[in-house]
C-alpha positions in Angstrom: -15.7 -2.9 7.7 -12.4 -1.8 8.2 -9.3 -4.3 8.3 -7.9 -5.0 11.7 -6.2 -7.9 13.5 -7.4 -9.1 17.1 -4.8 -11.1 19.6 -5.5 -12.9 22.7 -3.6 -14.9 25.2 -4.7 -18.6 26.1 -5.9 -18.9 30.3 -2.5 -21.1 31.1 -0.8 -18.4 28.7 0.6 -21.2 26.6 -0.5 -19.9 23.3 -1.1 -16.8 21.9 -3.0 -16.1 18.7 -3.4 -13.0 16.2 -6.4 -13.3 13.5 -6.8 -11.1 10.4 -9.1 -9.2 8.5 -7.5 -7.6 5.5 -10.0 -7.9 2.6 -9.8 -4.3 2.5 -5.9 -3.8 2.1 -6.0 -7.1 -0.8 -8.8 -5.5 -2.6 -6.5 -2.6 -2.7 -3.4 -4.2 -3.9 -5.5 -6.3 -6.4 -6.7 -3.1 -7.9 -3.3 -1.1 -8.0 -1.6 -4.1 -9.6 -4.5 -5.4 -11.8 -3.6 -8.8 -10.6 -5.0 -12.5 -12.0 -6.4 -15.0 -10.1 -3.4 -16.3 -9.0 -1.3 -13.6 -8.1 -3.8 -11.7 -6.1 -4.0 -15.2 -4.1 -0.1 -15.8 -3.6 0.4 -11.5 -3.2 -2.8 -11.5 -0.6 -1.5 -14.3 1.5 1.8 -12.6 1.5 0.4 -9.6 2.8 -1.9 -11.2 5.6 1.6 -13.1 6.7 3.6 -9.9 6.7 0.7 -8.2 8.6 0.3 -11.1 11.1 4.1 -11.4 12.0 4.7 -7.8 12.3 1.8 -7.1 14.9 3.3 -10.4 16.5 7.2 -9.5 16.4 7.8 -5.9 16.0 7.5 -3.4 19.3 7.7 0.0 17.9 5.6 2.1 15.2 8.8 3.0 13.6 10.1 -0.7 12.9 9.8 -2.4 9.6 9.0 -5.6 8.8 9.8 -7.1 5.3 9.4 -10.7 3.6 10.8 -11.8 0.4 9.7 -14.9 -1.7 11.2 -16.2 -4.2 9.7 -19.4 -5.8 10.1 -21.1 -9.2 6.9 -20.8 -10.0 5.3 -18.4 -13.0 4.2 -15.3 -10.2 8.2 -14.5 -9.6 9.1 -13.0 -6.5 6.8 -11.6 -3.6 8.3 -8.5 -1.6 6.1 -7.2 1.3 6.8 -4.7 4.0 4.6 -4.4 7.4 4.8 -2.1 10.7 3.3 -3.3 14.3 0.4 -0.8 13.7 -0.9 -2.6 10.6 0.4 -0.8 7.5 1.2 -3.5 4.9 2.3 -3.0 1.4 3.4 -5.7 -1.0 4.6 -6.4 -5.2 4.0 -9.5 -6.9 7.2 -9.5 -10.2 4.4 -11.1 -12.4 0.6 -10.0 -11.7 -1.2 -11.5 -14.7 -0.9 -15.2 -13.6 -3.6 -17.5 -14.0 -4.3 -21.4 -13.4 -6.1 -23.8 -13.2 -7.8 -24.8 -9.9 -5.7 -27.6 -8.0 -6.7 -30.9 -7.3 -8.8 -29.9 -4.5 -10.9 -26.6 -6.4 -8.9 -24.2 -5.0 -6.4 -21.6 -6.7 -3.2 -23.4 -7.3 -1.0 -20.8 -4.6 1.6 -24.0 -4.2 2.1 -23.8 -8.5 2.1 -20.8 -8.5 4.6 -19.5 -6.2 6.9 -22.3 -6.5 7.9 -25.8 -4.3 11.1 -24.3 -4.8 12.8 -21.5 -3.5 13.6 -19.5 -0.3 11.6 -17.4 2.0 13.4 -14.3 3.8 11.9 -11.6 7.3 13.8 -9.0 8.2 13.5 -7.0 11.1 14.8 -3.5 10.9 14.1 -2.3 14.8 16.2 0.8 14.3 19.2 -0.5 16.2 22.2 -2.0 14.4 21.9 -4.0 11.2 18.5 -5.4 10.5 18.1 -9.2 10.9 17.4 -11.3 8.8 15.7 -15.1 8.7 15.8 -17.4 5.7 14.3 -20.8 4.9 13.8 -22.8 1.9 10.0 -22.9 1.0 8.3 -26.6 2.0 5.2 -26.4 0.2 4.5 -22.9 -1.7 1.2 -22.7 -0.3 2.4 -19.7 2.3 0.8 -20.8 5.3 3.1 -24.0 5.6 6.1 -21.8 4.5 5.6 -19.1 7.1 4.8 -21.8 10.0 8.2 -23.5 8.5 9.9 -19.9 9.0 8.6 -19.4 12.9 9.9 -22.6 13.6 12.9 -23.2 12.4 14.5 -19.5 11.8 12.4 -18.0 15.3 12.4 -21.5 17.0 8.3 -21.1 17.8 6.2 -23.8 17.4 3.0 -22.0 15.8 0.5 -22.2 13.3 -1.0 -20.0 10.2 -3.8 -19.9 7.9 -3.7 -17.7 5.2 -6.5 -17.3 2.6 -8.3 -15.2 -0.3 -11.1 -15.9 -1.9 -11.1 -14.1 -5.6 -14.0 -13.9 -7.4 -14.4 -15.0 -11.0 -14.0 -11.2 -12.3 -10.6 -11.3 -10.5 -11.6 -8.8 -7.6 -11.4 -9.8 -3.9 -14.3 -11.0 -2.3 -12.3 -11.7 1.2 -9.1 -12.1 2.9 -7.6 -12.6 6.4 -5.7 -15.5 8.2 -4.7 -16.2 11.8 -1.1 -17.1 13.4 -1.4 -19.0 16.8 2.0 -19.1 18.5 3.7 -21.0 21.6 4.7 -19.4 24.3 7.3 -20.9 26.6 5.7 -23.6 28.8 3.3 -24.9 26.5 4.1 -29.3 26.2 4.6 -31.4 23.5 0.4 -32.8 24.6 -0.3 -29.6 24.1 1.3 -28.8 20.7 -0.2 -31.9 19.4 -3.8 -31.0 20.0 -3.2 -27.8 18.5 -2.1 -29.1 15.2 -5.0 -31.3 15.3 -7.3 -28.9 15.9 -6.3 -26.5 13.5 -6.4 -29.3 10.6 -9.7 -28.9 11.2 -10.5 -25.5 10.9 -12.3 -24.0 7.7 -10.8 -21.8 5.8 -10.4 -18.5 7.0 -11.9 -17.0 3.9 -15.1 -19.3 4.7 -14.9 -18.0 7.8 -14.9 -14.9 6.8 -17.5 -15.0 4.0 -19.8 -16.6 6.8 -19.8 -13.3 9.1 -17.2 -14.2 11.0 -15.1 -11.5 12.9 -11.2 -11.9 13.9 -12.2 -11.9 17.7 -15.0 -14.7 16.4 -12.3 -16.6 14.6 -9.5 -16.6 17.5 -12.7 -18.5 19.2 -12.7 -21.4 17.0 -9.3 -22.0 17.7 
């Protein structure tokens, strides 16, 4: 199946929500870049990010969207570019990093990318300078970072899973994430059940693995 993203708009338009499938487009960048284990998790989440907040912030086919990571951790810097009709691209400085699993059995993204360090979007919409956000990184596991970003640098409440599985011959078995958003009007009631209920979500990969589609997974939320 091909990669896509799927949106939709909550009945009391409060919140809106975009969900990924990109297994295709990190399978691709795994193979071009021969990454490890834990590049091809840090590089794939990166991607699904970029992809996610340029179908959610850019307007035309010709802007560009771009994030830059850079962490303290071994995998160096991420750089990945993304356009509103779902053209990603992305390079990890060090592809051939691996670790061991965190506490938790999962690929250690947070080690590997860093607990320290800045994340930078910028928005080139083709009139006057492009714009650019910055924040220091929170956790290094992506998803926290980018929901760290919207907030504070975009002032939207929001949040984002981001996830890759990678299988034990380093290839990509899936990848995808979702970003749900507040939209003006949505109350602080309302915001609080959504972070509960997203702490309770699988992970998207599990999701994924399980048959799941992005218009499936925006109905979990």
């Amino acid at each position: 199946m091909s990669d896509y993203i799927a949106s939709a708009l909550s009945r009391d338009e409060h919140f809106r929500i975009f969900a990924a499938d990109a297994t295709q487009t990190v399978r691709e960048a795994q193979r071009r870049h021969d990454t490890w284990s834990a590049s091809s998790a840090a590089l794939g989440r990166t991607l699904v990010a970029t992809a996610l907040l340029a179908a959610s912030g850019l307007k035309n086919a010709d802007d560009m969207l771009t994030v830059r990571i850079k962490g303290d951790g071994p995998v160096g810097a991420l750089v990945t570019d993304g356009t509103n009709v779902g053209t990603v691209r992305g390079y990890v400085e060090e592809p051939h990093v691996n670790l061991p699993l965190n506490l938790v059995g999962k690929i250690d993204v947070a080690r590997a990318v860093g607990k320290r360090g800045l994340l930078a979007v910028t928005k080139d919409i083709g009139v006057g300078d492009p714009f650019t956000g910055q924040v220091p990184l929170v956790s290094g596991e992506l998803a926290e970072d980018f929901t760290y970003y919207l907030a504070k640098s975009e002032q939207i409440p929001a949040a984002v899973g981001l996830s890759v599985f990678v299988n034990a011959d380093n290839t990509i078995q899936v990848a995808g994430g979702f970003m749900l958003q507040a939209l003006p009007g949505a109350n602080d009631a309302e915001l609080s059940e959504l972070e509960a209920n997203v702490k309770t979500l699988p992970l998207v990969s599990e999701l994924l693995k399980s048959g799941l589609t992005p218009e499936q997974i925006i109905q979990r939320n």
